[in-house]
C-alpha positions in Angstrom: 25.6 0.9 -29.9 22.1 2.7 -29.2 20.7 2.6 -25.7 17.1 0.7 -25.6 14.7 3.0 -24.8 12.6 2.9 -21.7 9.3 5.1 -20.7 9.2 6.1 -17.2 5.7 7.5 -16.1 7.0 9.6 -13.1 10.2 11.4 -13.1 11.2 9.8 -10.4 14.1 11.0 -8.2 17.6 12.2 -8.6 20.0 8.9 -7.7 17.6 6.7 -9.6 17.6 9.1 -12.6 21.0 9.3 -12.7 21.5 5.2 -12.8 19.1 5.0 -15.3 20.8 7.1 -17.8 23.7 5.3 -17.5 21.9 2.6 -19.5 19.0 3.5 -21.4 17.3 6.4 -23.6 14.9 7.7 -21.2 11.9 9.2 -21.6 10.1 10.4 -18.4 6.3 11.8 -18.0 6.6 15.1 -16.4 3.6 16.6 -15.6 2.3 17.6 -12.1 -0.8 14.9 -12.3 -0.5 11.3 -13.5 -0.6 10.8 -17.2 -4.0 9.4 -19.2 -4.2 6.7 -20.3 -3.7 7.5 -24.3 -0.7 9.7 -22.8 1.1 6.3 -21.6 -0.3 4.5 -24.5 1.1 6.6 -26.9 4.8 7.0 -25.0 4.9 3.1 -24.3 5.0 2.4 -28.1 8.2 1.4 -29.2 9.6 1.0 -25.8 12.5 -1.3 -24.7 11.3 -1.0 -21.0 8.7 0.4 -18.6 8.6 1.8 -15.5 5.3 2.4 -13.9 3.4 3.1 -10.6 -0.1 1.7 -9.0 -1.9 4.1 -11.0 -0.8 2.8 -14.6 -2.9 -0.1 -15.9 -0.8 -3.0 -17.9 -3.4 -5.5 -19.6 -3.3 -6.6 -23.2 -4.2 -2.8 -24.5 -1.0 -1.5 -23.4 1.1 -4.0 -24.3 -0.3 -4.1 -28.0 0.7 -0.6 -28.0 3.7 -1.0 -26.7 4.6 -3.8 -29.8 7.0 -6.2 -29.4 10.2 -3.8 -28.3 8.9 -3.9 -24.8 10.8 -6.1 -22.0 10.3 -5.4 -19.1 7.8 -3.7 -17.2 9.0 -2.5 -13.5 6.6 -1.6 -10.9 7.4 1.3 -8.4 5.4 -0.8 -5.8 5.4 -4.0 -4.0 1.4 -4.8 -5.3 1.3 -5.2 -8.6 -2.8 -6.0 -9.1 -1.9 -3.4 -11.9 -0.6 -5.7 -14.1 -1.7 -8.4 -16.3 1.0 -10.8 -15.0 -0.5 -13.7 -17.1 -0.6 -11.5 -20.1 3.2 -10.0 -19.9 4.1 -13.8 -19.4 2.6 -14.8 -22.7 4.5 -12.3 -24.3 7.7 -13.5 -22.7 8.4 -9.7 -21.1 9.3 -9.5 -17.5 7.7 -8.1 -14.6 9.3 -6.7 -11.3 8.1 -5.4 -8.3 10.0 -3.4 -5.4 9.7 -5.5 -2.3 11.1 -5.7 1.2 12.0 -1.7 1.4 9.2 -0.1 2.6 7.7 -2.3 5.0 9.2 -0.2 8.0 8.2 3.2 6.2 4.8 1.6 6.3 5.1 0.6 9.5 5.5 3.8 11.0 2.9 5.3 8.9 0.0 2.9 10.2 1.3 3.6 13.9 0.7 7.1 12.6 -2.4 6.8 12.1 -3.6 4.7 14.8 -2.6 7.4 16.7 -4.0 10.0 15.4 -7.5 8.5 14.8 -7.2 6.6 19.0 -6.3 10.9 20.5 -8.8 12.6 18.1 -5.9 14.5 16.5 -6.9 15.4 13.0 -9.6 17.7 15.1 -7.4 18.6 17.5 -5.0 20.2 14.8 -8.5 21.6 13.1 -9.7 23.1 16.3 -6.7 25.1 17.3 -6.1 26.3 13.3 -9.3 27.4 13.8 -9.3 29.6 16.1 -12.0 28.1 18.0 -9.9 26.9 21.0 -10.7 29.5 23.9 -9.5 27.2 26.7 -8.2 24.5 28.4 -11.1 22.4 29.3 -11.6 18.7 31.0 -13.6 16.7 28.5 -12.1 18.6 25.7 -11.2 15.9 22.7 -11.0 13.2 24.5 -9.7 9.6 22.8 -8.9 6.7 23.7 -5.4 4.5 25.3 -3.6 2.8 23.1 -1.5 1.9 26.0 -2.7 -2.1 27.0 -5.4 -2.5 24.1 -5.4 -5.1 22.0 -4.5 -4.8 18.7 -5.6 -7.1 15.7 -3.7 -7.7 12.6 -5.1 -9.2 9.4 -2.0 -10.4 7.4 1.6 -11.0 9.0 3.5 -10.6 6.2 6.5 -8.3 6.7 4.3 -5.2 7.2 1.9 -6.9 9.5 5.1 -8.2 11.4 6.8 -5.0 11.8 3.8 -3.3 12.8 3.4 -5.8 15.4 6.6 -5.3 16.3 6.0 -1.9 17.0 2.7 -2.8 19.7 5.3 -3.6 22.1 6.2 -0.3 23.2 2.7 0.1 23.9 2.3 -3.2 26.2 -0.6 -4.4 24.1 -1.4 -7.3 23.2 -1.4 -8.9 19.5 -3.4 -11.2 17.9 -3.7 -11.7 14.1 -5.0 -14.0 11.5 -3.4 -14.9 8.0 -3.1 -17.2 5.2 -0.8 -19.4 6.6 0.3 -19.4 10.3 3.6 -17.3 11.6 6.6 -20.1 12.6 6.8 -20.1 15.9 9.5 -18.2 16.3 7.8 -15.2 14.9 5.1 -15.9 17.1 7.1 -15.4 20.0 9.4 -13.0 19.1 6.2 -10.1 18.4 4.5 -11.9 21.1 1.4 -12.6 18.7 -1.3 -15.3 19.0 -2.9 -16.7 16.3 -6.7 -17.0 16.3 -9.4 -17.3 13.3 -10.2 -14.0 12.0 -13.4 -14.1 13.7 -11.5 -14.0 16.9 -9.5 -11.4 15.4 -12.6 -9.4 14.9 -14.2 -9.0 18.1 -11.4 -8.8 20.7 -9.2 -6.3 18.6 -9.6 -2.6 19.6 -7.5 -1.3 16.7 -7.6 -3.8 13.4 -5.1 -3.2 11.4 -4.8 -5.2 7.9 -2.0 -6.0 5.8 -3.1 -8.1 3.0 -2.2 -8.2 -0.8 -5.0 -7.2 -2.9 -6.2 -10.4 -4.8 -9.7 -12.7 -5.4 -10.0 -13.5 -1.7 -9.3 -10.4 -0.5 -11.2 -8.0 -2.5 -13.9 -6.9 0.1 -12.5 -8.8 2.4 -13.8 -6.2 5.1 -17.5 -6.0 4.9 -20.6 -5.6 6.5 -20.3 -9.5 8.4 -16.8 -8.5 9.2 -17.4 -5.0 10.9 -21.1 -6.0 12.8 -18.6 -8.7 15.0 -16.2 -6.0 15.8 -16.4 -3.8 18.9 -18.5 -0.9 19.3 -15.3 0.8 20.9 -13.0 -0.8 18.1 -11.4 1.6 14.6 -9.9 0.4 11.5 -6.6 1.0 10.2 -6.1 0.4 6.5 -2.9 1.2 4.9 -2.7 -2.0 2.4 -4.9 -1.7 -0.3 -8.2 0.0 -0.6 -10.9 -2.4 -2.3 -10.2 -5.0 0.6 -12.5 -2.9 2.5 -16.2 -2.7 1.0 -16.4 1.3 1.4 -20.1 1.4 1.2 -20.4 -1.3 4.6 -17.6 0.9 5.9 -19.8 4.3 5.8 -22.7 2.4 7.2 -21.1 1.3 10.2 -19.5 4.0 11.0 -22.8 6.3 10.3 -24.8 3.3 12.7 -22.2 3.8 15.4 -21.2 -0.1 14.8 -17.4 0.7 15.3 -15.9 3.8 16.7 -14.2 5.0 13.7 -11.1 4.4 11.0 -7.9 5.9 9.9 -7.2 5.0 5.9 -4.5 5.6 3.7 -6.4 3.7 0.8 -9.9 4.2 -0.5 -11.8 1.7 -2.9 -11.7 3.7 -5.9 -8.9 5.9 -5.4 -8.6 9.2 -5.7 -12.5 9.4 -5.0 -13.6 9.2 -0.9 -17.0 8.3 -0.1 -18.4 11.6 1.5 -19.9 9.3 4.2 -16.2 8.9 5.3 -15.7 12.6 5.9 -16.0 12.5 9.2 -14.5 13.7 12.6 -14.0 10.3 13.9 -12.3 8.9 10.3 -8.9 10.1 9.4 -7.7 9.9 6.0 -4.4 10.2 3.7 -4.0 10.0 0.4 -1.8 6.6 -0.1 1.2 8.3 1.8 2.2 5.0 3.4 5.4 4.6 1.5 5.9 8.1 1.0 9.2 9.0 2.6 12.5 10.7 0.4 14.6 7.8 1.4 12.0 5.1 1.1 10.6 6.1 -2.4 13.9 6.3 -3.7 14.9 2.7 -2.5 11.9 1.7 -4.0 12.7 3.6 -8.1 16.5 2.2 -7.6 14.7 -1.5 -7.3 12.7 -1.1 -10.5 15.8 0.6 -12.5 18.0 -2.0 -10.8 15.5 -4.4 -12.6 15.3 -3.3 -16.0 19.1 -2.6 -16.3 20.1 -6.1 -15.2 17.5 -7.7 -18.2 19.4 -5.2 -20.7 22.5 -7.0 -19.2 21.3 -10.2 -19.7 21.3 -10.9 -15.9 18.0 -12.3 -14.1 16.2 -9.5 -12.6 16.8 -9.4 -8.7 12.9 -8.8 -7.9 11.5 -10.6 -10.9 7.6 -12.1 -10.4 7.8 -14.1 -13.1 10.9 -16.2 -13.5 9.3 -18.0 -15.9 10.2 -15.9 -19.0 13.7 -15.9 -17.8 16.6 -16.5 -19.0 15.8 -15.1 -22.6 14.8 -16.7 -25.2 
């Protein structure tokens, strides 16, 4: 009996590689930068299965030319604003995303940049590359404490929990705002107090936000939202990049309304807003997951998906169960 045949649009790493041959006639995209979109068009046709990243685009287009052979689509990520969920439903194919596995990774990540945007060092590494450090001097690059600040969290889901988590070892104090309030458990456990995110705004030092992209939370970070934080105050983004309005973003920092940001995620990634090139901003380019051990949790999740619909078992990560079992 013939494997089904599934398009993978990274080639992933080794243990996930090897699990998915096990199964299915693979087909991965190789190249060093991500494929166009008539690439993936043209490989998804005829497909049992897909596995794709943030970058890949599922709406009605693809899946017309993927034709009816196609499954399952697996997202390498635990957003998903990628996909036409609605649209895969209607077709009756499955769609699975990789949650719960890199909430630490990103985590540590955000600390990381807090950090390294609160101690100036981005131009602390530039300076002495440079050449240009001659000596030792008082007033040299200096930050800000982290030690006893407040820090403000938009979203405590499991990210925004364990980077709470982390603020203890740095005696501050953590408020946040979300959808729905924390049991109180939780509350007490991070030591967090809830407050309207107006609150949240103008008492936190660092802001950190951990929301899924969605309707209410495109631009969710604006010009109204950054005018009630402090002048002292930066913003941390490592969740998704069109919650923050980039053009309000340049403005305030250019106007000297906050102090400055660290982001892992721009509003129209790849592209960065030139006005954000600057010594008090610190910028990645989406590394927030990106550890060996993190990234391959998260492709063993979406093979783990696809090979357990093949199976005729209920995908362990599936976002809509509706389309299970199958018909």
């Amino acid at each position: 009996m013939s494997k089904p045949k599934l398009f993978s649009t990274h080639v992933l790493f080794e243990e996930p590689r090897r699990r998915l041959a096990e199964h299915f006639d693979v087909e991965y995209w190789t190249g060093s930068e991500r494929p166009s979109r008539p690439e993936v068009l043209q490989r998804v046709a005829g497909k049992g299965a897909l596995i794709c990243l943030l970058t890949e685009r599922v709406d009605q287009e693809l899946l017309d030319a993927a034709g009816p052979n196609l499954r399952i689509v697996a997202n390498v990520a635990v957003g998903y604003d990628n996909i036409d969920v609605p649209a895969c439903t209607e077709r009756k194919i499955a769609v699975s995303n990789t949650p719960g596995v890199l909430d630490e990774t990103t985590a540590d990540f955000t600390w990381a940049l807090l950090m390294a945007v609160a101690r100036r060092l981005v131009e602390g590494d530039r300076l002495a590359r440079s050449g240009g450090w001659l000596q030792w001097n008082f007033d040299l690059l200096c930050g800000t404490d982290i030690w006893g600040k407040t820090l403000g969290i938009i979203g405590l889901g499991r990210i925004g929990r364990a980077v709470a988590r982390r603020a203890s070892g740095f005696g501050m104090r953590v408020i946040y705002n979300s959808t729905s309030r924390a049991p109180a458990e939780i509350e007490q456990e991070l030591h967090a107090e809830y407050l309207t995110q107006e609150q949240v705004l103008r008492q936190a030092d660092f802001l950190s936000l951990h929301v899924p992209l969605n309707q209410k939370t495109r631009g969710l970070i604006g010009r109204e939202q950054l005018a009630k934080m402090k002048k002292t105050a930066f913003l941390v983004n490592t969740t998704r990049g069109p919650v923050v309005q980039e053009a309000a973003l340049v403005q305030a920092l250019e106007d000297g309304v906050i102090a400055g940001a660290a982001l892992d995620v721009f509003e129209r990634e790849p592209l960065i807003s030139d006005g954000l090139r600057r010594d008090n901003v610190v910028l990645a380019p989406h590394l927030g997951s990106a550890s060996i051990e993190t990234r391959t949790k998260m492709a063993m999740i979406a093979a783990e998906n696809a090979i357990a619909f093949f199976a005729g078992k209920r995908p362990p990560t599936i976002l809509n169960p509706e389309v299970w079992p199958r018909s």
